[in-house]
N, C-alpha and C positions, 0 to 999 in steps of 0.2 A: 491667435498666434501662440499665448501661452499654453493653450490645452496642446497644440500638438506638440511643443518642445516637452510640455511632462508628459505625454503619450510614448514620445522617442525618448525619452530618459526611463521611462518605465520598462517599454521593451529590451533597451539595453541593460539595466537592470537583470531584468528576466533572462536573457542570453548570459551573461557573466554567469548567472547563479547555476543554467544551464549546461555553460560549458565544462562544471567544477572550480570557475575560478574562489578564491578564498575571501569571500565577501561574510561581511559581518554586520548585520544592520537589524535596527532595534524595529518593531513595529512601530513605531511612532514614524519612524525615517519610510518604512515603505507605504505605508497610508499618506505619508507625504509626498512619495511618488505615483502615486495614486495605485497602489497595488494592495490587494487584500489580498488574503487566506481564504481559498473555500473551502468550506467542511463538505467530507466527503457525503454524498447522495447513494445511499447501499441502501435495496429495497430487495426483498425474497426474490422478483425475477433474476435481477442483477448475480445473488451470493449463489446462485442453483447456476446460472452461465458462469459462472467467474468458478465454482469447482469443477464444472464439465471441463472446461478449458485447461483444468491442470490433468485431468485424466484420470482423479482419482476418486474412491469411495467418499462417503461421509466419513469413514470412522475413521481414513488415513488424512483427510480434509482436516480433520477435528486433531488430529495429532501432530499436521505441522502447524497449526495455528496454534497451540498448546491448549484446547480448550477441551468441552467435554463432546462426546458425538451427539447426545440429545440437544445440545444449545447448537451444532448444525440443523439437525432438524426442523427446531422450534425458528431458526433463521428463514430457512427456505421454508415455513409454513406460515409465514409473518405473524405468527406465537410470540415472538420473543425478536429486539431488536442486535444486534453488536453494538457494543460502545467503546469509548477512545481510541486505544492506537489499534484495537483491531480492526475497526471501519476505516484508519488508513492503510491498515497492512492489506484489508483485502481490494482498497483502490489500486493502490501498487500490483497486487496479482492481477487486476482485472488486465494493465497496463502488459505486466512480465511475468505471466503464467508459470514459466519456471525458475521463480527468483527463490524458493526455499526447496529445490531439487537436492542443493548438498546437504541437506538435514536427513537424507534416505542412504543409506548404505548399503551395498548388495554385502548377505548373508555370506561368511566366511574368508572375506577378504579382507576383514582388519588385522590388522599386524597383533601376532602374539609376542605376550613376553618371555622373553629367554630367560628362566631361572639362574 
């Protein structure tokens, strides 16, 4: 009986943090809900799907991730692994493929400045 009351407190948990509500809770508290963090799982098949899916080159891949085009490469040839927050940025991409679209600008529609 107590596992599934901390099962249903975990999920709901997980739904509030879901829905944006303004929850603030230490890992100590969520390990006590019995919820952990998992580290993102990014392997060369995954980061080669996960650029197909945005529709771009290596070298514009490598530009909104701010990195270089050759540590693309070396990714998708598993040479070389991502680490910290760019093995979750590119989990989040695999999730919203177009979630750094506004980081592209079409060419000659930015606002100029009026002298």
């Amino acid at each position: 009986m107590r596992n599934r009351i901390k099962k249903a407190i975990s999920e709901s948990v997980l739904d509030m943090v879901g829905a944006g509500f303004g929850t603030s809770f230490t890992a100590r508290e969520l390990r006590e809900l019995g919820i952990k963090m998992l580290p993102p799982r990014i392997d060369p098949h995954r980061i080669r799907t996960i650029r197909r899916k945005t529709r771009v080159s290596q070298t514009v891949f490598a530009n909104l991730l701010n990195v270089s085009p050759s540590s693309i490469r070396q990714w998708e040839q598993g040479k070389r692994r991502p680490t910290g927050s760019t093995k979750v940025l590119l989990d989040v991409l695999e999730k919203e493929p177009h979630v750094l679209d506004y980081r592209m600008e079409p060419l000659g529609l930015h606002k100029r400045k009026v002298a």
